[in-house]
ChimeraX commands (.cxc) that place a marker at each C-alpha (Angstrom):
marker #1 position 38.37,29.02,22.20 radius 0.5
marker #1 position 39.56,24.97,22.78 radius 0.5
marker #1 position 36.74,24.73,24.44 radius 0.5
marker #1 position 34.06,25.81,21.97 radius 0.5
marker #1 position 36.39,23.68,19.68 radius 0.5
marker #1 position 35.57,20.59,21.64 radius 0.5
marker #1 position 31.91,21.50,22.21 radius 0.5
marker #1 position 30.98,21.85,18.31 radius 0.5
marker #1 position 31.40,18.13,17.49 radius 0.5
marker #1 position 30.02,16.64,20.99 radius 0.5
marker #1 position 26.75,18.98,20.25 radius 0.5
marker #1 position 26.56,17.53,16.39 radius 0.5
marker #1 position 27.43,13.82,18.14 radius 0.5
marker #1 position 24.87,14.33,20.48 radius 0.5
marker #1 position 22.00,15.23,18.04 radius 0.5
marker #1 position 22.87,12.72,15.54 radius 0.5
marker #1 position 23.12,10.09,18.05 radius 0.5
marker #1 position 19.31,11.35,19.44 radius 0.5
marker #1 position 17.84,11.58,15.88 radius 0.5
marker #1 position 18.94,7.99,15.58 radius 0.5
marker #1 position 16.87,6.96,18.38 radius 0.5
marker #1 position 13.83,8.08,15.63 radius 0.5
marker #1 position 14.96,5.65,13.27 radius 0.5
marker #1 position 11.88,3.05,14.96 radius 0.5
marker #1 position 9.51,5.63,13.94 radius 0.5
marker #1 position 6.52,6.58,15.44 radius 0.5
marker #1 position 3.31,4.96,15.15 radius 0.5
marker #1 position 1.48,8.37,13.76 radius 0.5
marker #1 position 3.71,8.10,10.88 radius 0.5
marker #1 position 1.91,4.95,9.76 radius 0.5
marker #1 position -1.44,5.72,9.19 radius 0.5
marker #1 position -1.48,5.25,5.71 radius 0.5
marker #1 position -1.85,2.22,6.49 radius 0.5
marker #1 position -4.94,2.16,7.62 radius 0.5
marker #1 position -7.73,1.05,5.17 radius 0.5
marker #1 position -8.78,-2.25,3.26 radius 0.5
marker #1 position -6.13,-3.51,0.87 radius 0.5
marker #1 position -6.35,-6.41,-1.55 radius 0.5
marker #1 position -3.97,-8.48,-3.70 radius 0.5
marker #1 position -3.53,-11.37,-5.81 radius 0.5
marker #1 position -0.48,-13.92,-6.95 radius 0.5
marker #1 position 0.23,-15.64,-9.98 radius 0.5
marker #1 position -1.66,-18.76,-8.80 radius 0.5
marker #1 position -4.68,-16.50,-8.66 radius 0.5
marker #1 position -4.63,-16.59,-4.68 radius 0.5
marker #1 position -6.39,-13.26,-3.07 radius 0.5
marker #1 position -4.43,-11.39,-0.35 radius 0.5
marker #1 position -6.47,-9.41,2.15 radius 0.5
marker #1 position -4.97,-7.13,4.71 radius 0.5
marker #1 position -7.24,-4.76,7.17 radius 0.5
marker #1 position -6.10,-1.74,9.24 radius 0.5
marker #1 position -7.96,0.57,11.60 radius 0.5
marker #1 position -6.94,2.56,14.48 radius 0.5
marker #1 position -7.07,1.40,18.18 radius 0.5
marker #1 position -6.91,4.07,20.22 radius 0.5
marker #1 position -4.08,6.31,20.00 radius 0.5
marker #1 position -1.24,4.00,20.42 radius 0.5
marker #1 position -2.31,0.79,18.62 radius 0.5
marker #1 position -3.25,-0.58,15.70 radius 0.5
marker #1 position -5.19,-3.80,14.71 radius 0.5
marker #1 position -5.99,-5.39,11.33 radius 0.5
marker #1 position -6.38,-9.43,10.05 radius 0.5
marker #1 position -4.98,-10.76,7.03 radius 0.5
marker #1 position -6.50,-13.69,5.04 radius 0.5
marker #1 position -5.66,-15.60,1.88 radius 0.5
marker #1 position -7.96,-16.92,-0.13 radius 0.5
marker #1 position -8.23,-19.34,-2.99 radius 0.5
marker #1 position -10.01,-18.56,-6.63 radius 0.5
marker #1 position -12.82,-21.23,-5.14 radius 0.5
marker #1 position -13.82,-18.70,-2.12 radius 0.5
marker #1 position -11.92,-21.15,0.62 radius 0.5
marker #1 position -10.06,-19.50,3.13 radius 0.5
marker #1 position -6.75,-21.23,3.64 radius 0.5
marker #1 position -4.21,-18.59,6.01 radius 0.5
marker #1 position -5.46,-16.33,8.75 radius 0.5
marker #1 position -3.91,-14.49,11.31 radius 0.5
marker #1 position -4.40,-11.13,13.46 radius 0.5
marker #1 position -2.41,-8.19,13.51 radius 0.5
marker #1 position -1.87,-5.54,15.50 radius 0.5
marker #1 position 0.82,-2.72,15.85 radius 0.5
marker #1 position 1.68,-1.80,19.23 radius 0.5
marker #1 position 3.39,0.55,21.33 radius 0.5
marker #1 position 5.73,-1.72,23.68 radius 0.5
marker #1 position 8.10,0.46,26.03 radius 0.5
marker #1 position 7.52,3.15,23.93 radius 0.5
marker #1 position 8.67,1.22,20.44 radius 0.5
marker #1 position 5.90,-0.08,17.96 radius 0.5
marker #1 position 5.98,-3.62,17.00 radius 0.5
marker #1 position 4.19,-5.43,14.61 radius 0.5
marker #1 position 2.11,-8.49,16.46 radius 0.5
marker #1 position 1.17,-11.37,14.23 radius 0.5
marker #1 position -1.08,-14.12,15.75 radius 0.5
marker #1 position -1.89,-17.62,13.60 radius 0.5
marker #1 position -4.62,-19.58,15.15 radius 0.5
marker #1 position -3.61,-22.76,16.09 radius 0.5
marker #1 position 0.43,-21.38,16.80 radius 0.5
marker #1 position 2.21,-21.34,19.91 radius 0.5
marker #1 position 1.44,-17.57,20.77 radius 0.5
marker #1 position 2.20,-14.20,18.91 radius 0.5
marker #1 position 4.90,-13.39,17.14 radius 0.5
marker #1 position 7.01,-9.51,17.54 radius 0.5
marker #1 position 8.67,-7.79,14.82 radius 0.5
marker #1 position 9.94,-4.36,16.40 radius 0.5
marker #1 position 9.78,-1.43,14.07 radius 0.5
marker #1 position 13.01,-0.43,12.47 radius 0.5
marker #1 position 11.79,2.81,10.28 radius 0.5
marker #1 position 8.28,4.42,9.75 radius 0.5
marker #1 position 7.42,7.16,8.14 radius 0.5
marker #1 position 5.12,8.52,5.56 radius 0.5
marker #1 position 5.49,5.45,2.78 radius 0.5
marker #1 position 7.78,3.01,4.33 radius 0.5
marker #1 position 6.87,0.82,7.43 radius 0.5
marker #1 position 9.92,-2.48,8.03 radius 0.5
marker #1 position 9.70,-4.38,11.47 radius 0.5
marker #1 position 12.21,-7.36,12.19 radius 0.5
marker #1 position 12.14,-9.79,14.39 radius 0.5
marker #1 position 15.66,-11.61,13.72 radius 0.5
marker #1 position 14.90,-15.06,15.65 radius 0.5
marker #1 position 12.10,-15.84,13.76 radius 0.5
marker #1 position 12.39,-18.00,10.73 radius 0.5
marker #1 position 9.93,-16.84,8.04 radius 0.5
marker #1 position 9.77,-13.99,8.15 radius 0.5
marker #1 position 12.31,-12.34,9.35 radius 0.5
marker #1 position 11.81,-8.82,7.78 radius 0.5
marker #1 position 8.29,-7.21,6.59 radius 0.5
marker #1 position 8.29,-4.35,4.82 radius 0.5
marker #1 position 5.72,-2.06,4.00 radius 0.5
marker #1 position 6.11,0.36,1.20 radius 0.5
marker #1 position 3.07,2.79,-0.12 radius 0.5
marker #1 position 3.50,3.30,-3.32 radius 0.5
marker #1 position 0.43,6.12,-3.90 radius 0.5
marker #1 position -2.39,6.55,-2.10 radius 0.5
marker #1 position -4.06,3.46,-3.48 radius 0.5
marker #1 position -0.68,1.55,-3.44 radius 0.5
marker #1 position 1.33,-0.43,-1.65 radius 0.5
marker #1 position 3.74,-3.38,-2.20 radius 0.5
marker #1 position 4.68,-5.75,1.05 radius 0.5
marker #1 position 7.95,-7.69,1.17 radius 0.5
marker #1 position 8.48,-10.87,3.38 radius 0.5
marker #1 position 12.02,-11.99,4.19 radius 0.5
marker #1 position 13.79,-14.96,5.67 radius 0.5
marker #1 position 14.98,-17.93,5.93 radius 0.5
marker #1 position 13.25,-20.86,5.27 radius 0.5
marker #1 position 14.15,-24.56,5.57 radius 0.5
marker #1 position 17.32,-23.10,5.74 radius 0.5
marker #1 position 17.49,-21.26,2.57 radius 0.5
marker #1 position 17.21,-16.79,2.33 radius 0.5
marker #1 position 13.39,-16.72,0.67 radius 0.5
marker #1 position 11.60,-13.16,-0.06 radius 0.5
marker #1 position 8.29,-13.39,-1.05 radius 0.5
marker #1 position 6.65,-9.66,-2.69 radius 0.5
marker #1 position 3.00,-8.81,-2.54 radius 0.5
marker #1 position 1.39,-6.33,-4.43 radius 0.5
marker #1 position -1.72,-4.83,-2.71 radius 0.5
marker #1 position -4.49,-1.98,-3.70 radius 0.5
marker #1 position -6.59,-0.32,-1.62 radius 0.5
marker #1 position -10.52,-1.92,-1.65 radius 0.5
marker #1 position -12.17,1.51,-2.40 radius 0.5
marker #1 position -15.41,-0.05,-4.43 radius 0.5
marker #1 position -18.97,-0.09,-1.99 radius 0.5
marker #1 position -21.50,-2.95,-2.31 radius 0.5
marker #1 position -23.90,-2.01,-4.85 radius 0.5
marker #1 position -27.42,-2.40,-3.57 radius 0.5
marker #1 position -30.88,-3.57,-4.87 radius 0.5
marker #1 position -31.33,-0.46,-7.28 radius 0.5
marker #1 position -27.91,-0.50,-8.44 radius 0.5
marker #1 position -26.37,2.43,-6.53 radius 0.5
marker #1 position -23.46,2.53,-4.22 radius 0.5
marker #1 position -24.05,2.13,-0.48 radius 0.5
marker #1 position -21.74,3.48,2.31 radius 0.5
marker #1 position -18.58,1.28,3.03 radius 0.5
marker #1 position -19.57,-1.39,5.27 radius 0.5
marker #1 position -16.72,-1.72,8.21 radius 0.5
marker #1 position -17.83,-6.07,8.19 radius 0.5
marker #1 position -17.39,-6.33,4.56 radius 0.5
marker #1 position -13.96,-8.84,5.08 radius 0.5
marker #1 position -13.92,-12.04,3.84 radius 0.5
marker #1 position -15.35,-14.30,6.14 radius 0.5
marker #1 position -14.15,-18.31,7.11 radius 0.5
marker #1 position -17.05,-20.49,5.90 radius 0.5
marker #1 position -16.42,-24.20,7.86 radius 0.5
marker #1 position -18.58,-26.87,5.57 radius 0.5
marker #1 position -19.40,-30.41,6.75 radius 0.5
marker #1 position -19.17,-32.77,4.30 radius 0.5
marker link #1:1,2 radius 0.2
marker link #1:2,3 radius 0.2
marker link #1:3,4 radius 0.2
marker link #1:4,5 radius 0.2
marker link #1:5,6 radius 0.2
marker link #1:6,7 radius 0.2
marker link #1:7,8 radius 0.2
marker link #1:8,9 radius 0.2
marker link #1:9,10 radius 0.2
marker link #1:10,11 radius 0.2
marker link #1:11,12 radius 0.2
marker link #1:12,13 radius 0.2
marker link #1:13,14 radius 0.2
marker link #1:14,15 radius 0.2
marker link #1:15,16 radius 0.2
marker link #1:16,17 radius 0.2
marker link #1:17,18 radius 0.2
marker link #1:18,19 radius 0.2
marker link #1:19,20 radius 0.2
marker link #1:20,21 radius 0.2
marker link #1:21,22 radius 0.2
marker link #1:22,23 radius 0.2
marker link #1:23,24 radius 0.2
marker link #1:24,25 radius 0.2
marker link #1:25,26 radius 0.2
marker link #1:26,27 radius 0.2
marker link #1:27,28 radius 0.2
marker link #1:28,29 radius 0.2
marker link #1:29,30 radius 0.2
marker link #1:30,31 radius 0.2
marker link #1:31,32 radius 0.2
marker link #1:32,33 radius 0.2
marker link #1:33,34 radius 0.2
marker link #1:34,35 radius 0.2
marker link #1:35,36 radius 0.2
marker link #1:36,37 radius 0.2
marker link #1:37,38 radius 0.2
marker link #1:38,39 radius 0.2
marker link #1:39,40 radius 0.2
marker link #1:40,41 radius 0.2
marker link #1:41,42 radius 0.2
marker link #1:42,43 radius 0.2
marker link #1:43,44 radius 0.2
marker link #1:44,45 radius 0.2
marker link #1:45,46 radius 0.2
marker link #1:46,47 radius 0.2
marker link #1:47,48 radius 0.2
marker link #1:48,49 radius 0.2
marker link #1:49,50 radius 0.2
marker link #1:50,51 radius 0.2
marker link #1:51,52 radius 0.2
marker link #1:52,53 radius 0.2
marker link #1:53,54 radius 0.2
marker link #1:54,55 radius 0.2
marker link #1:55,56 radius 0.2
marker link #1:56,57 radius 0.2
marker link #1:57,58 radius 0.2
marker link #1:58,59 radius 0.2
marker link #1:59,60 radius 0.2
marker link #1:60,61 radius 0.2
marker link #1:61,62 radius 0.2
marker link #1:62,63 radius 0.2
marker link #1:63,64 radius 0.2
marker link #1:64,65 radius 0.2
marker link #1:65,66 radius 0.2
marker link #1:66,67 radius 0.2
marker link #1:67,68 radius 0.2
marker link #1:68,69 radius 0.2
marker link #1:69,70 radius 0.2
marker link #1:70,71 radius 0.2
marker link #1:71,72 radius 0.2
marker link #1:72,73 radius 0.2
marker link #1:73,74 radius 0.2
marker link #1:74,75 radius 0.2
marker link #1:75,76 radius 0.2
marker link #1:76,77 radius 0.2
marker link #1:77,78 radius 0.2
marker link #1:78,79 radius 0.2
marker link #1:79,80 radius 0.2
marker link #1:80,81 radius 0.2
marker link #1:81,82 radius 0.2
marker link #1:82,83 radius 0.2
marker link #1:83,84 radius 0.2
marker link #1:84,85 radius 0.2
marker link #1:85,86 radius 0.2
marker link #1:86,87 radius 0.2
marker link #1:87,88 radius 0.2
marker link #1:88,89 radius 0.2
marker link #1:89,90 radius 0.2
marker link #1:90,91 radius 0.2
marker link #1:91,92 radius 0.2
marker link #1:92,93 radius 0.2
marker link #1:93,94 radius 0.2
marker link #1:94,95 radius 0.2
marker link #1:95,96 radius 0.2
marker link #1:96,97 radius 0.2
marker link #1:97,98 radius 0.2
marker link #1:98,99 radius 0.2
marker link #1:99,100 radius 0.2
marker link #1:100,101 radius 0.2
marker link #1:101,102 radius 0.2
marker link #1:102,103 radius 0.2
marker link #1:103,104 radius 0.2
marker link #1:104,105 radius 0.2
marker link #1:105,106 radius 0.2
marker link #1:106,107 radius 0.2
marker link #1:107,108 radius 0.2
marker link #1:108,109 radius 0.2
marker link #1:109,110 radius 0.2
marker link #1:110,111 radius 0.2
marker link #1:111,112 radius 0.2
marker link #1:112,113 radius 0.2
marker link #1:113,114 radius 0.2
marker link #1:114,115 radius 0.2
marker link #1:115,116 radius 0.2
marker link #1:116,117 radius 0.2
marker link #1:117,118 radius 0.2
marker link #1:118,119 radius 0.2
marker link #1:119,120 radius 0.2
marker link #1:120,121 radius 0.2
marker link #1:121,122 radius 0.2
marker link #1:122,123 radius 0.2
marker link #1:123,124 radius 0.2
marker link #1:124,125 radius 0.2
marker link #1:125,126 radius 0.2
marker link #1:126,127 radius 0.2
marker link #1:127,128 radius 0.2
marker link #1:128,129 radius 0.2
marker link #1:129,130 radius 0.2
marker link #1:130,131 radius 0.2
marker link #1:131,132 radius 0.2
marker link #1:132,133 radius 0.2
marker link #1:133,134 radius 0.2
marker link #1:134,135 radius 0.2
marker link #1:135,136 radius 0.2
marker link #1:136,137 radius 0.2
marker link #1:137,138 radius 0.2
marker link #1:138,139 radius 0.2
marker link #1:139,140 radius 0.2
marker link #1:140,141 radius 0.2
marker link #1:141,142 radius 0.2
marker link #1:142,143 radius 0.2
marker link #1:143,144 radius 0.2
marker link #1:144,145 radius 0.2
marker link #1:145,146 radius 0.2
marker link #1:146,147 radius 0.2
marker link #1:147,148 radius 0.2
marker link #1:148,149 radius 0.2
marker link #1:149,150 radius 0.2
marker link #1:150,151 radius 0.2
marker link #1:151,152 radius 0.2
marker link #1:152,153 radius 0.2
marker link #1:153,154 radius 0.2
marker link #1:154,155 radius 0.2
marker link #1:155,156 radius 0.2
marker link #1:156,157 radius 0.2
marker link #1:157,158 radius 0.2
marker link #1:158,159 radius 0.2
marker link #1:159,160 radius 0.2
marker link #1:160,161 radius 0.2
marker link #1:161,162 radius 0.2
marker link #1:162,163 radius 0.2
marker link #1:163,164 radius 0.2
marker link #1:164,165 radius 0.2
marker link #1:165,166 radius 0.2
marker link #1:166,167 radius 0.2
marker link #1:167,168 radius 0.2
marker link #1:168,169 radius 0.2
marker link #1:169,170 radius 0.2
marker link #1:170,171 radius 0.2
marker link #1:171,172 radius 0.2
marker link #1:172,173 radius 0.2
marker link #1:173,174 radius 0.2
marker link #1:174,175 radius 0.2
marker link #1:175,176 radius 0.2
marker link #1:176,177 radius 0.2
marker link #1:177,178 radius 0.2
marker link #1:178,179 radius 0.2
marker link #1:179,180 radius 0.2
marker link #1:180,181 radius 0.2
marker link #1:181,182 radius 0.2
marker link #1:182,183 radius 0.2
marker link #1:183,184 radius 0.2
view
């Protein structure tokens, strides 16, 4: 009888212990995520964030900011990735020093928040989806040696171009914003 005593609370030890080894997530909980999303700031600056599915284990997107004139002015890649079995969040800038990890610290069916606690700005992103069409994105860190959090509010693109007879068309999969380079 001890011994069924002392195997009770090593058993609920043991699965609490493994269920916190879930706490990453996994990458399938995510795929709301997928999709076109769209936001804009006070100063009238438009967010754009695109996801799609690579494969089974990956995911890749770009994100671009763009002013009310149409000119591009932030840029970077994105992918989520499976690394030793943990998804991170991969953000590349062109023109930086190389990509930049945030490992996953919960994902599931609204929430996605990867850290990466050597980086400066920022340290923390947070997905949240909000409804289908939803989402809001938190950035948090420290910059120039101050705590900064900077919140996003993003809806998913579902409009289609409209073509010469006024009627919708099919999504187009090239319809984000391109950089335009003009020589003056």
């Amino acid at each position: 009888m001890k011994r069924l005593h002392l195997f009770f609370p090593i058993l609920f030890f043991a699965i609490q212990f493994s269920s916190c080894g879930n706490t990453s997530g996994n990458i399938e909980n995510i795929d709301w995520l997928i999709g076109q999303w769209q936001g804009k700031d006070v100063n009238d600056l438009v967010f754009h964030e695109n996801w799609e599915r690579d494969g089974k284990s990956s995911f890749t997107g770009s994100s671009c900011t763009i002013t009310p004139d149409g000119d591009t002015i932030y840029r970077e890649t994105l992918k989520i990735n499976l690394v030793d079995g943990t998804p991170y969040f991969v953000s590349t800038v062109p023109k930086t020093k190389g990509p930049v990890l945030f490992k996953m610290v919960q994902g599931d069916a609204q929430t996605a928040i990867f850290e990466n606690r050597d980086h400066d700005f920022p340290q923390r992103i947070s997905y949240t989806l909000e409804n289908n069409n939803h989402m809001k994105v938190k950035l948090e860190g420290i910059e120039k040696g101050q705590p900064k959090i900077e919140r996003l509010q993003f809806e998913r693109v579902l409009q289609t171009p409209l073509n010469n007879n006024g009627k919708s068309d099919s999504i187009k999969k090239d319809t984000f914003p391109k950089q335009i380079n003009i020589n003056l």
